[in-house]
C-alpha positions in Angstrom: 75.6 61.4 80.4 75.4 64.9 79.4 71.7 65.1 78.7 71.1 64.1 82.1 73.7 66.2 83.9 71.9 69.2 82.2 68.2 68.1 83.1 69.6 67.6 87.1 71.1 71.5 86.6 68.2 72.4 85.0 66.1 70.6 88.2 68.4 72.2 90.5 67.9 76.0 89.1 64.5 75.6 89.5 64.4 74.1 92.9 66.5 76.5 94.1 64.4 79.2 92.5 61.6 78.0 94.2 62.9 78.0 97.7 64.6 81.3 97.5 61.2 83.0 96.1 59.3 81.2 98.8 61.9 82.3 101.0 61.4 86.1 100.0 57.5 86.0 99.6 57.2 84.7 103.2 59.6 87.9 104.1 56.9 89.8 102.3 54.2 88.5 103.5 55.3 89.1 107.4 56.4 92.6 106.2 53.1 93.1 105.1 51.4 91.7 108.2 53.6 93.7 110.1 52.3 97.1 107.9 48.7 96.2 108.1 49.0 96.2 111.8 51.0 99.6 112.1 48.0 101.0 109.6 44.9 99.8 112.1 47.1 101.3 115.1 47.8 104.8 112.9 43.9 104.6 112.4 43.0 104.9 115.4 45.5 107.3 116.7 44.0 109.3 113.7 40.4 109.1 115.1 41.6 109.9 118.6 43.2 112.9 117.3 40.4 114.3 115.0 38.0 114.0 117.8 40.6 115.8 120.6 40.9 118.2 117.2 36.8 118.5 117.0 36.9 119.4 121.0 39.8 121.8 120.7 37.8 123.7 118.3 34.6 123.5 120.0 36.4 124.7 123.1 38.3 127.4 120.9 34.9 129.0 119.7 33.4 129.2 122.8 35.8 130.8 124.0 35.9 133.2 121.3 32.4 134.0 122.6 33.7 134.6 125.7 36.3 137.0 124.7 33.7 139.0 122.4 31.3 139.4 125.2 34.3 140.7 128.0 35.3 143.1 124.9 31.3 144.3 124.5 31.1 144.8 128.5 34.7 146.4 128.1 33.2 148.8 125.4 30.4 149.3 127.5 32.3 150.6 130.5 34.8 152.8 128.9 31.5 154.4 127.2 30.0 154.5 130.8 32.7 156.2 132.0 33.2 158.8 129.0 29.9 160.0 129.8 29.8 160.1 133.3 33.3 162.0 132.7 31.6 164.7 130.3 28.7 165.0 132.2 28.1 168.4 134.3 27.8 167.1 137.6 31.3 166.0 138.1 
């Protein structure tokens, strides 16, 4: 009687080993599921943002451009109007 009341413990250890790994590896599994969906959707917020980031900086240096040539037509009229200040006629 005692051999077999240690093989049905030993059967039931293992069972219930089994079913509470399984339980936990199907947690897992949906976990990681779950992570492998939040990834794809991170992905593509990533790519949305590295092109609005492109478009910002395209938009950024042209407007730098911009700015250098007001400053050159600035230059340009301050130099205007130092001469026409120094010249004789006024």
């Amino acid at each position: 009687m005692t051999g077999y009341f240690w093989v049905f413990i030993g059967v039931l250890v293992v069972a219930i080993t089994k079913y509470l790994t399984s339980v936990r590896l199907r947690g897992l599994t949906d976990r990681v599921h779950r992570e492998h969906a939040d990834t794809s959707e991170l992905r593509q917020e990533l790519m949305v943002v590295e092109e609005k980031e492109t478009q910002l900086a395209k938009e950024a240096e042209r407007l730098e451009g911009k700015v250098q040539g007001m400053r050159t037509v600035v230059n340009n009229l301050e130099r205007a109007l130092q001469r026409h200040a120094r010249s004789p006629d006024s």
